[in-house]
C-alpha positions as semicolon CSV with decimal commas, in nm:
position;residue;x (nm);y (nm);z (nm)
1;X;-0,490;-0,958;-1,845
2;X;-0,766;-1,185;-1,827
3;X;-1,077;-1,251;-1,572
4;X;-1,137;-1,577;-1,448
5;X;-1,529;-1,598;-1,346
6;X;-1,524;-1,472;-0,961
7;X;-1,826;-1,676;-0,892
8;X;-1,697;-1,989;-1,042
9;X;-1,666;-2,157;-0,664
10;X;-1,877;-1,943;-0,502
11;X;-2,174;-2,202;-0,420
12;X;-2,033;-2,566;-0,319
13;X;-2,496;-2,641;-0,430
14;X;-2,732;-2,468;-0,564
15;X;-2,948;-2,206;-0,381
16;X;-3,263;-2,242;-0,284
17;X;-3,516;-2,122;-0,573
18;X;-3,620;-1,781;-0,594
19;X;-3,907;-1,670;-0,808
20;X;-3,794;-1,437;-1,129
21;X;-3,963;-1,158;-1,360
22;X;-3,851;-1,006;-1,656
23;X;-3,921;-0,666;-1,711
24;X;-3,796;-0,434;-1,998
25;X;-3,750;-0,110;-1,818
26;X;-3,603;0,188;-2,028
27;X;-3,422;-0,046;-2,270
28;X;-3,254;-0,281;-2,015
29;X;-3,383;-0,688;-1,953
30;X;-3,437;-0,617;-1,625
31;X;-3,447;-0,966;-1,395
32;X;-3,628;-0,885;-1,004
33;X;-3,622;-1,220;-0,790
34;X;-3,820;-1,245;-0,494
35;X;-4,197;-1,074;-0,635
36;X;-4,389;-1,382;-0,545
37;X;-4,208;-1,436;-0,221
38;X;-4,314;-1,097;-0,073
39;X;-4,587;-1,112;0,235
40;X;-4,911;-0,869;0,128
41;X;-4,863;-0,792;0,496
42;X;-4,540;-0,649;0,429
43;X;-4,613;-0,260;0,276
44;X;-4,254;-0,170;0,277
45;X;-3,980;-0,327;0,017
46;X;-3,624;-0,307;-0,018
47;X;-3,441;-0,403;-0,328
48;X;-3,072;-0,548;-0,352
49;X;-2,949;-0,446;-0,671
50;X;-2,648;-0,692;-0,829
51;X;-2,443;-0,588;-1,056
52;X;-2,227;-0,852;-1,215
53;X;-1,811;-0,867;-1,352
54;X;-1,625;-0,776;-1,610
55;X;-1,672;-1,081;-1,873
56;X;-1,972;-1,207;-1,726
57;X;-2,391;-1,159;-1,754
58;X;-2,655;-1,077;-1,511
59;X;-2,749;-1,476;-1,463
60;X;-2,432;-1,536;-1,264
61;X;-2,609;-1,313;-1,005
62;X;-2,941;-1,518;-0,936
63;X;-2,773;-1,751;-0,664
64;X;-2,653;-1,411;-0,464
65;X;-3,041;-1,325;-0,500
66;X;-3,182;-1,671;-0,418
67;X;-2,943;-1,700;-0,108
68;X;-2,936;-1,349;-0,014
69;X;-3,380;-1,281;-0,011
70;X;-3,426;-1,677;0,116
71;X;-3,186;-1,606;0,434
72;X;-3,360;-1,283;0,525
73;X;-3,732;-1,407;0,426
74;X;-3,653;-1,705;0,715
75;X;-3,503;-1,406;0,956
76;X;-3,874;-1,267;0,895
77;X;-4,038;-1,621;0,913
78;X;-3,896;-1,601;1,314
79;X;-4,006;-1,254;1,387
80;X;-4,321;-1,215;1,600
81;X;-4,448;-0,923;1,413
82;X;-4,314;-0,943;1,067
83;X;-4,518;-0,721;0,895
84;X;-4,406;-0,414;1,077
85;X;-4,067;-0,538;0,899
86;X;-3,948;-0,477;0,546
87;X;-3,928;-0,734;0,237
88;X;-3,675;-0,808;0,013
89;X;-3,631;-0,829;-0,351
90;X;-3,332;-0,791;-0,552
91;X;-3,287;-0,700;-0,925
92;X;-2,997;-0,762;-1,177
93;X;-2,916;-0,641;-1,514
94;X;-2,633;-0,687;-1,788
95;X;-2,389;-0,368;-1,747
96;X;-2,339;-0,206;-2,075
97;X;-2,125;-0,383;-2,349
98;X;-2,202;-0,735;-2,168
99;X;-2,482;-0,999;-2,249
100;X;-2,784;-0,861;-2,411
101;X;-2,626;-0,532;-2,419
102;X;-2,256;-0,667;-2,600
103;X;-2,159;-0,441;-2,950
104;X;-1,801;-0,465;-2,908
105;X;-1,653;-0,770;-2,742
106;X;-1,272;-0,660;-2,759
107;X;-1,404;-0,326;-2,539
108;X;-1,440;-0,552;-2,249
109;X;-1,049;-0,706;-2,242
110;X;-0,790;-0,601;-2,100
111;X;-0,470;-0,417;-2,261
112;X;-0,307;-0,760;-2,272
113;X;-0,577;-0,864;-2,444
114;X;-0,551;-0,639;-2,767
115;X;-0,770;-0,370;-2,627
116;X;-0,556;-0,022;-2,645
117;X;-0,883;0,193;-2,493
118;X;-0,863;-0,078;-2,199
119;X;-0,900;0,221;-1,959
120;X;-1,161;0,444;-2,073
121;X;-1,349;0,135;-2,205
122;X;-1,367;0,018;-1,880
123;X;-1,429;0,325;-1,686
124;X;-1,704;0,425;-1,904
125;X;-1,891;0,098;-1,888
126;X;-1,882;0,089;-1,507
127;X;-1,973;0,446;-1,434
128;X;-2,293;0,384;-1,720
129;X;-2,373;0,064;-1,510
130;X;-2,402;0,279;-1,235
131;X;-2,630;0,531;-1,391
132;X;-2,861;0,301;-1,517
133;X;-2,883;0,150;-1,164
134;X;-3,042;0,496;-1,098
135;X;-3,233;0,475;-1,372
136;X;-3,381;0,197;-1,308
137;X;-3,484;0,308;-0,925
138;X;-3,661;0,617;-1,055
139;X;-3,868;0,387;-1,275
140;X;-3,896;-0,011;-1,143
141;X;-4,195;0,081;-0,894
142;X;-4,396;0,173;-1,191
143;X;-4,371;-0,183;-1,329
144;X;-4,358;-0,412;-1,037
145;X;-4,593;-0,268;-0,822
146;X;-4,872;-0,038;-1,030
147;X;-5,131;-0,038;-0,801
148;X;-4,920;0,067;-0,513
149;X;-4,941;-0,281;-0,314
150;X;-4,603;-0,202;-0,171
151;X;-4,348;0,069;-0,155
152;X;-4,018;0,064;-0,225
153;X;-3,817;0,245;0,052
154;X;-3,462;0,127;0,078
155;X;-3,201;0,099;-0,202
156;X;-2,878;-0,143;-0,103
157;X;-2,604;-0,227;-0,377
158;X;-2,405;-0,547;-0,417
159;X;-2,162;-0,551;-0,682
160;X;-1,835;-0,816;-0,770
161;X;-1,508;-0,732;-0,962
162;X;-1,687;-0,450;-1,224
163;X;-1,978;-0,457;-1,062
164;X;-1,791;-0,360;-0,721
165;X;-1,670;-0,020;-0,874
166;X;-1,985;0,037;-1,006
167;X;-2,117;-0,050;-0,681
168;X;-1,888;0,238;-0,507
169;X;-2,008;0,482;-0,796
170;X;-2,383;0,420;-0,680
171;X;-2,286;0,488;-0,337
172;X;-2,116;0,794;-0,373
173;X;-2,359;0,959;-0,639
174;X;-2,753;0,823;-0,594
175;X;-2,919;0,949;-0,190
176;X;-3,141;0,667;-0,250
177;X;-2,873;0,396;-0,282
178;X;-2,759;0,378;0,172
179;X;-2,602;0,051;0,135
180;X;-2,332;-0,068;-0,059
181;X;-2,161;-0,405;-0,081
182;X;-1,825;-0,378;-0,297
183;X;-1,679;-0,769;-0,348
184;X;-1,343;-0,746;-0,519
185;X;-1,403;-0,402;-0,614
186;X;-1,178;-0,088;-0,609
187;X;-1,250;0,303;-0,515
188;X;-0,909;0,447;-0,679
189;X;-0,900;0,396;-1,029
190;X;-0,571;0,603;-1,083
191;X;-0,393;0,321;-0,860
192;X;-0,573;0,060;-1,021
193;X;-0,509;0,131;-1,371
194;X;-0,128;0,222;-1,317
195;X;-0,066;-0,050;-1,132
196;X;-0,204;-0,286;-1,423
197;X;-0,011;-0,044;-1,676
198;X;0,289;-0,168;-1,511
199;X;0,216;-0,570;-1,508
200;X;0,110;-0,445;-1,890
201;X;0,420;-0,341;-1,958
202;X;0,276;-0,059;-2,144
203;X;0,523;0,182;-2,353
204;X;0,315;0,452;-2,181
205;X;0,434;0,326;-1,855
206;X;0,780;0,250;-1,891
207;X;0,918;0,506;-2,134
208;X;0,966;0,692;-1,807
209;X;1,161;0,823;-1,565
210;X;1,087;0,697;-1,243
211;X;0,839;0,470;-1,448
212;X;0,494;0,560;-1,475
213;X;0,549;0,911;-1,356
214;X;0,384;0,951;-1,731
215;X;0,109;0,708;-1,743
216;X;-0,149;0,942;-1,609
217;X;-0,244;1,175;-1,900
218;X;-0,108;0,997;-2,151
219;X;-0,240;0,837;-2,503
220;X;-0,327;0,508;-2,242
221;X;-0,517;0,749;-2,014
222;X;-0,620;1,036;-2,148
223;X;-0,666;1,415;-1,966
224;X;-1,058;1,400;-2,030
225;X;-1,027;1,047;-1,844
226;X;-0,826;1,200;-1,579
227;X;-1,114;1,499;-1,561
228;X;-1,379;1,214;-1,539
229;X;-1,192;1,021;-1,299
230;X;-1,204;1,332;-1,082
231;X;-1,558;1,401;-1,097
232;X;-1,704;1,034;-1,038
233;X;-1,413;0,813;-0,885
234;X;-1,404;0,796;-0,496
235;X;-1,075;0,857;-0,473
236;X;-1,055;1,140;-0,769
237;X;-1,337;1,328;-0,664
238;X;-1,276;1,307;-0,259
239;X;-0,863;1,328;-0,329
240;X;-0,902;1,605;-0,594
241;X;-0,646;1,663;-0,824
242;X;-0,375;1,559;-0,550
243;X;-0,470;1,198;-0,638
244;X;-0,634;1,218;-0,970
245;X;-0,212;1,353;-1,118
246;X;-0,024;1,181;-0,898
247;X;-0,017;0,870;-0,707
248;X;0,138;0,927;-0,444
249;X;-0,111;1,047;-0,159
250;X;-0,069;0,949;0,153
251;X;-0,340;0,747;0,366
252;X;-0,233;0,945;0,679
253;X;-0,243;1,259;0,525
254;X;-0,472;1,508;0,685
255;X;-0,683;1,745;0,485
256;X;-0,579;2,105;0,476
257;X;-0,873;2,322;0,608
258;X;-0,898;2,434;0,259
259;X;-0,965;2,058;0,166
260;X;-1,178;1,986;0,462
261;X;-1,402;2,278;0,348
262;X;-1,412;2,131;0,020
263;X;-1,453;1,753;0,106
264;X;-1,677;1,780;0,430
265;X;-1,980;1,945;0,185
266;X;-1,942;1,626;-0,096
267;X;-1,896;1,386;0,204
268;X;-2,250;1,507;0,358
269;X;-2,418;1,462;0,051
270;X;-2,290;1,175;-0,076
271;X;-2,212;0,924;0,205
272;X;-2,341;1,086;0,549
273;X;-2,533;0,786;0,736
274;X;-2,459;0,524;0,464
275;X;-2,281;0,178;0,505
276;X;-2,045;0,010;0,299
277;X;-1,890;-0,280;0,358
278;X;-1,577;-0,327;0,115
279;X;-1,441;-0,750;0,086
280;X;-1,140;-0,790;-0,113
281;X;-0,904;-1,096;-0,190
282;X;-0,559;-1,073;0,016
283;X;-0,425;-1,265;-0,313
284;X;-0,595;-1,116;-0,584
285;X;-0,360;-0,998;-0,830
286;X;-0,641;-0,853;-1,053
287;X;-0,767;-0,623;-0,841
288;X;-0,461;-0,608;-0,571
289;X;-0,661;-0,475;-0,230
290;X;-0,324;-0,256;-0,221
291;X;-0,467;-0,015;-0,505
292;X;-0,739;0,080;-0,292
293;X;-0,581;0,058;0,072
294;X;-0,452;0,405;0,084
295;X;-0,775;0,538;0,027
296;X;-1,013;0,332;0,225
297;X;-0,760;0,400;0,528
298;X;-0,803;0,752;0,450
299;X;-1,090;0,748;0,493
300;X;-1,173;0,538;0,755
301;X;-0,945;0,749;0,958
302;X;-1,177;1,060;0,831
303;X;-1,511;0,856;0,964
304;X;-1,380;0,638;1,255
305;X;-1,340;0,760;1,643
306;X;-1,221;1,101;1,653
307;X;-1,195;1,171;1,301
308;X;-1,263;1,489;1,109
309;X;-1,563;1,326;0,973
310;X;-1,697;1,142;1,243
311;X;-2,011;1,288;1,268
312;X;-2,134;1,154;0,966
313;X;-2,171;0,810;1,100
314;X;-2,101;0,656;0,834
315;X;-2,070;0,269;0,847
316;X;-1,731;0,106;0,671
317;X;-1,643;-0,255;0,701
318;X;-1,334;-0,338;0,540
319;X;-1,206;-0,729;0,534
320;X;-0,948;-0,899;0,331
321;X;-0,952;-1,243;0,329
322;X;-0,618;-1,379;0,309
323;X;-0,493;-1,622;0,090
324;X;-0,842;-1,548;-0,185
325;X;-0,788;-1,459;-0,547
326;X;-0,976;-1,308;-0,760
327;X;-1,277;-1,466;-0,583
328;X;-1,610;-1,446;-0,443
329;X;-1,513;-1,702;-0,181
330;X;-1,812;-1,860;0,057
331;X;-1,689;-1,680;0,344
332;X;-1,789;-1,341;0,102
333;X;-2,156;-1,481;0,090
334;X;-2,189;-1,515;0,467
335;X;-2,036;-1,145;0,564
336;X;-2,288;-0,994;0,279
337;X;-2,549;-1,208;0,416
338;X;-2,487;-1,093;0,828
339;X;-2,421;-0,740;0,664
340;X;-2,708;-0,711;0,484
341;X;-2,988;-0,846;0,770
342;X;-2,809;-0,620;1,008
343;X;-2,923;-0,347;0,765
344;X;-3,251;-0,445;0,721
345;X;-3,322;-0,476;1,071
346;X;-3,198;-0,111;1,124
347;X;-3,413;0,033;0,857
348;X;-3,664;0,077;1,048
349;X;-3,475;0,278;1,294
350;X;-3,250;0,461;1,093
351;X;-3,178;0,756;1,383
352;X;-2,938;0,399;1,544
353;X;-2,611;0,516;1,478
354;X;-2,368;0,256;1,476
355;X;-1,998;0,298;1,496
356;X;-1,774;0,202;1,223
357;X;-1,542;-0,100;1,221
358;X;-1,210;-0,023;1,199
């Protein structure tokens, strides 16, 4: 199955410039945009980290920076008191196995492509991107500002296609990461990669009966996927091994209190007070928004207005735009853009709680 370029159409022009440094932190060409931009009156910095698709390389991601740090450098341009605000850079990097980082180009195809480990390749790659987005928080200070001339306080993710489930790894799994944008991205694996099994065709799949009642824990997808699945994947680790077996979870399910009492606890500490706001392509047939609907409604049912989890005030946006592929589409760029100032404004007051949108 291939993967067109999701930023192909993206930008009808080019953004406006951004200033760019290279860094080489812990082994990764590490690209922040926005340095020179920054006011010294502004002490406190937050940084928009991009992580790019599947088949592409961290330059397809400078426009997103450009746009993204120019629109909320001219929100601060109209404040009255803009140093008692927060600046913006953002930083991108290759994910492993892509650009600077490539040692095996068949590992990023699909199976249709020739690639039998399609699934654990893929898995693997996203879930490292995602650790060495941690990485590189613990340690990018240390580089771009040694003598301390500001501080970097707030962590947001934006990630598209691959970079979108990496983007709900770092979400789930780093406290310093409170904001995640997930463009074309997906938060069940299990549904994903059975679902693309089936357009596959795979033997795995249909040798079967009903078929694909197989697929999971097979030679395609194998146990010690399945058991890393259910530690890092949203949906494995916060459906347990109801959803990491079997696919067939319900979104209106309602925890046991045996579940609650084991979800509530990774729920706290991984997603209490955070916001996430999830776009996805009503005709994308690469990433269907079906393979992750059951989830997100399950949750959003767990976080919304009278929900078992409602007192975590956590923030979920979740829009499909109908009639987009496989697409960053210009409508994307403006909801990340509104969704991201709306953040930044409310970083300074992070006791606001905000209900989520349902």
């Amino acid at each position: 199955m291939s993967a067109p370029n999701p930023m192909e159409n993206t930008y009808s022009g080019a953004p406006p410039a951004v200033s760019k440094k290279v860094y080489p932190i812990a082994g990764i060409r590490t690209t922040v945009y926005g340095l020179d931009e920054l006011s010294p009156e502004i002490k406190n910095v937050a940084c928009l980290w991009l992580l790019h698709p599947r088949l592409q390389t961290q330059a397809c991601m400078e426009p997103i920076a450009a746009s993204t740090i120019g629109s909320w450098n001219q929100r601060l341009r109209q404040m009255q008191n803009p140093g008692h605000s927060i600046g913006l850079i953002a930083v991108s990097f290759d994910q492993r196995n892509h650009g600077s980082r490539e040692i095996d180009a068949l590992a990023n195809e699909a199976w249709r492509s020739g690639n039998k480990r399609h699934a654990q390749d893929m898995f693997s790659i996203y879930h490292g991107t995602s650790l060495d987005t941690s990485q590189l928080i613990t340690y990018l200070p240390s580089y771009i500002f040694p003598t301390s001339s500001h501080t970097l306080t707030t962590n947001l993710v934006l990630g598209i296609s691959l970079g979108g489930h990496a983007a709900w790894h770092c979400i789930l799994h780093d406290p310093r990461i409170t904001t995640a944008m997930v463009i074309i991205g997906c938060p069940d694996y299990i549904r994903l990669m059975s679902d693309r099994a089936r357009l596959s065709k795979l033997q795995t799949y249909t040798n079967s009966s009903p078929p694909g009642s197989h697929f999971i824990g097979s030679t395609d997808f194998p146990p010690t996927l399945v058991s890393a699945v259910e530690q890092f994947d949203p949906a494995g680790l916060l459906w347990s091994e109801v959803a990491a077996s079997k696919t067939n979870v319900s979104d209106d399910s309602e925890p046991t209190e045996t579940e609650k009492r084991r979800v509530i606890p990774i729920l706290k500490s991984s997603l209490q007070g955070k916001r996430i706001l999830n776009l996805a392509g009503g005709a994308d047939k690469l990433v269907p928004y079906k393979c992750g609907e059951p989830f997100l409604k399950w949750l959003k049912k767990a976080i919304g207005p009278g929900g078992w989890f409602q007192e975590g005030n956590v923030v979920l946006e979740d829009v499909v735009f109908e009639g987009v592929g496989h697409e960053m589409s210009p409508g994307m760029v403006k909801e990340v853009v509104r969704f991201l100032c709306e953040t930044l404004d409310n970083t300074t007051n992070s006791s606001v709680t905000k209900s989520s949108k349902i």
